[in-house]
C-alpha positions, 0 to 999 in steps of 0.5 A: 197203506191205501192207494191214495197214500200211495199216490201221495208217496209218489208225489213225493219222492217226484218232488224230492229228487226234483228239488235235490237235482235242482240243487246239484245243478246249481252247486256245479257237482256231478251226479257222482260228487252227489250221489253218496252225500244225498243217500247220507242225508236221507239215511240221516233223517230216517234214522232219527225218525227211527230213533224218535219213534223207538224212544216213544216205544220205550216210553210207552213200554216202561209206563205199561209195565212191559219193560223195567223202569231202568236207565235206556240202553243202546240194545233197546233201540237195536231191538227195536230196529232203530240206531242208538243216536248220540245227540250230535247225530240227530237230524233236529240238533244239527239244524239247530246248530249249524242256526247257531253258527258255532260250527259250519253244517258240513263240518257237523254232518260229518261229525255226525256220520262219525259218531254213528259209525262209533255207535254202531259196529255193522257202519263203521266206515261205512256212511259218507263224510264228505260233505266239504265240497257243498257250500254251506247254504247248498247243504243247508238247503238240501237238509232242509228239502229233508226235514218238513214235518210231512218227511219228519211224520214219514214211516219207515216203509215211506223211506225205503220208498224214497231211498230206493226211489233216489237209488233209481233215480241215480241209477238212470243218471248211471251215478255210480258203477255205470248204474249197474248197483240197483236192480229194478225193484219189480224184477227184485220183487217178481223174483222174491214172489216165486221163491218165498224167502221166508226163512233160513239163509237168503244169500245174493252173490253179486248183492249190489245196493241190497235190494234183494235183502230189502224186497225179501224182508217186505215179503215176510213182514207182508205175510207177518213174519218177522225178518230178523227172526227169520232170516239170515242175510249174506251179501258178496259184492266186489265194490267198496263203494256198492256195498256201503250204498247196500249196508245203508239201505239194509240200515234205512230199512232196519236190518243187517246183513253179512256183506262181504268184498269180494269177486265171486268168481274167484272167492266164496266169502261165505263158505255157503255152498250146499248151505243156502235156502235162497238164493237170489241175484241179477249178476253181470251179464255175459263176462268174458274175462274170467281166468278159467286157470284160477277156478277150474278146480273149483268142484265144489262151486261148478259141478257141471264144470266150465262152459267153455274156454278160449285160447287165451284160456278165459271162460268164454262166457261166463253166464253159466258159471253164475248159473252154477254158482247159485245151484251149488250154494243151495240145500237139498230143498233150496230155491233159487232165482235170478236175473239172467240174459237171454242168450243164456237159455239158448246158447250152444256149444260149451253152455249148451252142454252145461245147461244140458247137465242143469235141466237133466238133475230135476232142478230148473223149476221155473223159465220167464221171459221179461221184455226190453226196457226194464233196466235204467242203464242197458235196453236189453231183453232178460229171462228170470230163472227159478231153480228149486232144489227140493222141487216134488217129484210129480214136477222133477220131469217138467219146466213151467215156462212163462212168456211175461214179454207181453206184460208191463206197464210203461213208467216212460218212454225208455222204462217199463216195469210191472205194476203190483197187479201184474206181478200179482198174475203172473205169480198166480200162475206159479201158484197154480203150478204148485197147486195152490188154488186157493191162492189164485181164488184168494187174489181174484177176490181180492180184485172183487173186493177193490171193484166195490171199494172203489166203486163205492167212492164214485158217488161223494165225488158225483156229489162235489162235480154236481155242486161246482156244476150247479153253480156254475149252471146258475151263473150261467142262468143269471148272464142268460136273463141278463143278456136276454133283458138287455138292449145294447147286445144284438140278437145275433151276438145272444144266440151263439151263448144261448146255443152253448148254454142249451147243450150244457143244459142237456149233456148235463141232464143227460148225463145225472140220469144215466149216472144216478141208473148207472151207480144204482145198478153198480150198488146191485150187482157189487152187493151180490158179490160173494163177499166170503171167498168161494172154495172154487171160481164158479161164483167169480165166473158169474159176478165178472160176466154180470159186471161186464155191461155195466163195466161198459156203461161205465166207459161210457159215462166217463165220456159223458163226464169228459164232454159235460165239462168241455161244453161248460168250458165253452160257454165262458171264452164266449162270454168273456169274448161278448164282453170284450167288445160290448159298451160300458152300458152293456157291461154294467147290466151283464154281470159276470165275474171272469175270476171267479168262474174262472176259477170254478172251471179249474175246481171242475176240471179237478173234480173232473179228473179224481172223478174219471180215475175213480171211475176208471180204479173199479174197471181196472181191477174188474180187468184184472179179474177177467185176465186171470179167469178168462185164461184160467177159468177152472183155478187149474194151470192150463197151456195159454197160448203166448203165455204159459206151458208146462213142458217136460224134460223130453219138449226141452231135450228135442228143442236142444236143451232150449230153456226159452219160454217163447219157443214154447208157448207159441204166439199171442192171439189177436185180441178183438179191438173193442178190448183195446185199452185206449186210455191206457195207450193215450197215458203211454203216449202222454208220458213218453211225450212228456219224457221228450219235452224233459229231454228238449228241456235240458238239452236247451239248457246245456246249449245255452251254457255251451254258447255262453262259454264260447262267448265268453 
């Protein structure tokens, strides 16, 4: 999928919540009334997508002899990843029923619910049926909302987009279980990148919504594998209501899982201590009210013993009986990662003691430092840490730390994350810790290979600016004969058109010389470009420091672009100001049609915008190729201060048993000003603006309705 449709996708899920929170408002429910029915709904129309695509599968399948001409089985949907769905649970028949009017729609949402869990064993008591507290016509309109073709033509990938989206979404909204169900999926994602799930047991103690199972089956179907032939997935979760949001995701997604309730404090539902090859979890963070009495036998769970116990003998805090947890269920060669507060890595006395005891068995791999704002619910800082059971001698001695605070990208004014790239770099350093060069070359490419990809569209869209712009350029010319020919307009009201007219005339000159030197330029260097990846990085050293000017010029011709088209804006208010006060004569021999250019305005602006972002696409990813090699010039891992040090066990042993990044890798340099990313900071700010004025938006609402109750 390219990165259009990725915008698109975006585009879409934006429109989806807008328009279902739009409906939730209006039908006076909460957040929590609509929470579960909502997700209902998207698990609804994405299993008879499933379904439909699974039937056309069997179809085909049979027509080319690949399967037998028999009656179809439920087995053949399950297969092939989709639900068996009897007809009054498909999406289309209920739409048409509820026409009908034989029976009213919540009634036959629920009905469907039922008959899907009768069908399939693993959702038995699972989907949400309570759907009688939406008045018809609000339920109608949210089916509706999920059935254009464009959501009906939409694959699987596209749905778990858009139902991890509403998780988010609803997590922000703290929905359910005060958002503490959904992990935010870069951190998810950042934590399947070092582990490699790939194979064997993958088991999440505190499983929440599922996430963890759905970014490990994007890892292996990325790297073309097949998840269910895999893995096996094992899920703990003490929530009844979390761990049916997670059996649906697992289901909108295609897959299974073994999820059971329980407290993993108290319980191992699983029996999988010593038994997994991955674990993975963003447990509750600092719990103090763990009875220390009911699980200080537990041995075989907590090897390193308990952390500490206070008078009323509760575990003071019960990081590190997680942390223990996760060591324990692991094999002899298991990986583990999660999510962790950041008090954890530095804190004394019984935790000091414990962490003491992990660092010392070899085991604790990889330490990073995530920054504050990555959570929907809590602005707090955390650490992800990386355990690797079967970890190669040459490293038992050492802990890569990486200090990832200073990496992220702004979603708005309280939320950070990582984008693909970012996550992308800073694995690449854990690929380089475990030698893995030809990993870290491969990605450098990759970002070369984007440079001419997305420089290589910049000229069609030169080509539609200069058509719009041509047009434009000639109405002008056509008003300026006019307006020069004519008697009934003084000389003194032509010149300020005529002098806004010639600056349009030059920037515009200007600007297709300097453009067509430029894109001639960029098609020279990018096809020197090493199209075969290099066994070493000597040759992408070279390619980025010959891209460098030209990734100036480029900056440069955006600034043309932006001030080209706000010097064509200026030309009409002038004229349309001239004709406001000009006689009927006048007005008569100076032909302009205001709409008209109007519009053209608005397709240049466009243009404008799509232009600069191609534009800008190129140069992003030559920075992301400079990131990588301006710290790692030879593809070796090397200290970078602020960043990344591999310390020994004798560093960490001085520093107290510390397992904090930051207190290792120093501080950041000051970077030169000219690498100040002003567009990026001016997006940052845009958003965060734009995230206020949402703010004032809704506050206002809630002020008038508090005023109109008091009234009344």
């Amino acid at each position: 999928m390219d990165g259009s449709s990725f915008a698109d996708i975006e585009k879409l899920e934006a429109d989806l919540w807008s328009a279902a929170d739009n409906l939730r408002a209006n039908s006076k429910l909460t957040s929590s009334d609509y929470f579960m029915p909502v997700l209902g709904i998207i698990f609804l129309r994405h299993a008879e997508n499933r379904f439909v695509a699974a039937t056309e599968q069997i179809e085909a399948d049979k027509a080319a002899g690949r399967m037998p001409k028999r009656k179809v089985i439920d087995q053949d949907y399950v297969r092939r990843r989709a639900l068996p769905l009897p007809e009054q649970a498909r999406f289309d028949w209920i739409m048409r029923m509820a026409t009908s009017g034989e029976k009213p729609l919540p009634a036959l949402v629920t009905e469907a619910m039922r008959a899907i869990e009768k069908k399939f064993a693993p959702l038995q008591g699972v989907l949400p049926k309570d759907y009688g507290i939406f008045e018809s016509q609000v339920l109608e309109d949210l089916m509706r909302l999920f059935n254009s073709e464009q959501i009906k033509q939409a694959t699987g990938d596209v749905f778990g987009r858009i139902y991890e989206y509403f998780l988010a979404r609803f997590s922000i909204q703290k929905a359910h279980d005060n958002g503490e169900f959904f992990t935010p999926s870069s951190l998810v994602q950042m934590l399947v990148n070092v582990i490699e799930p790939n194979h064997g047991k993958v088991f999440d103690p505190a499983c929440g919504s599922g996430g963890m199972f759905v970014q490990s089956s994007h890892f292996i179907e990325h790297e073309g594998g097949d998840t269910a032939k895999s893995v096996v997935f094992y899920g703990q979760e003490k929530n009844p209501d979390t761990i049916r949001i997670a059996k649906m995701n697992l289901a909108v997604h295609g897959l299974t899982g073994e999820i059971g309730e329980a407290i993993t404090y108290y319980q191992d539902q699983h029996n999988l201590v010593g038994e997994a090859d991955f674990v993975m979890a963003n447990p509750p963070f600092n719990v103090d009210l763990v009875d220390a009495e009911r699980i200080k036998t537990d041995t075989d769970r907590l090897p390193f013993g308990l952390p500490g116990v206070n008078k009323q003998k509760k575990v003071s805090n019960g990081n590190y009986l997680w942390i223990s947890y996760f060591w324990s269920y692991l094999s002899e060669t298991g990986r583990a990662g999660f999510v962790m507060s950041s008090q954890a890595s530095s804190a004394g006395h019984g935790e000091k003691d414990v962490r003491e005891r992990i660092v010392r068995t070899g085991d604790v791999d990889v330490m990073m430092s995530i920054r504050s704002g990555f959570f929907y619910t809590r602005q707090v800082p955390c650490e992800l840490w990386f355990i690797d059971r079967g970890k190669p001698d040459e490293h038992r001695d050492h802990v890569l730390m990486i200090d990832a605070r200073n990496v992220y990208r702004k979603v708005n004014r309280t939320i950070n994350d990582f984008s693909p790239e970012q996550m992308a770099n800073l694995s690449s350093i854990v690929w380089l810790y475990r030698g893995q060069k030809d990993r870290f070359i491969s990605l450098v490419q990759r970002y070369l290979k984007s440079i001419r990809e997305e420089t290589g569209t910049v000229e069609p869209l030169a080509a539609e600016l200069d058509s719009v712009m041509d047009s434009l350029r000639d109405g002008v010319d056509s008003f300026l004969t006019n307006l020069a020919e004519t008697k009934h307009i003084k000389a003194e009201q032509k010149e300020p058109i005529g002098s806004a007219a010639s600056e349009v005339t030059e920037a515009d000159d200007a600007y297709r010389k300097d453009r067509k030197a430029l894109l001639k330029d960029l098609h020279k260097q990018l096809k020197s470009f090493t199209v075969k990846t290099p066994a070493t990085t000597k040759p992408q050293l070279n390619a980025i420091e010959k891209f460098a000017p030209l990734a100036e010029r480029v900056r440069g011709l955006v600034k043309q672009i932006d001030l080209l088209c706000k010097l064509v804006g200026r030309v009409h208010p002038l004229v349309v100001a001239l004709l406001s006060d000009a006689s009927d004569e006048a007005k008569k021999e100076l032909e302009y049609d205001r709409r008209a250019v109007s519009r053209q305005l608005k397709q240049l602006d466009e243009i404008r915008v799509r232009l600069i972002a191609q534009l800008r696409r190129g140069v992003y990813f030559y920075r992301q190729a400079v990131w990588l090699l301006e710290r790692f010039p030879d593809g070796k891992l090397a200290d970078v201060p602020g960043l990344v040090k591999l310390v020994s066990r004798k560093d960490v042993e001085d520093a107290e048993w510390s397992l904090t990044p930051g207190r290792y890798v120093g501080v950041v340099p000051a970077e030169v000003d000219e690498d100040f990313d002003f567009e990026q900071t001016m997006q940052d700010i845009h958003t965060e603006l734009a995230d206020l004025n949402e703010e004032a938006i809704e506050l206002a609402a809630k002020i008038q309705a508090n005023y109109q109750e008091m009234v009344v």
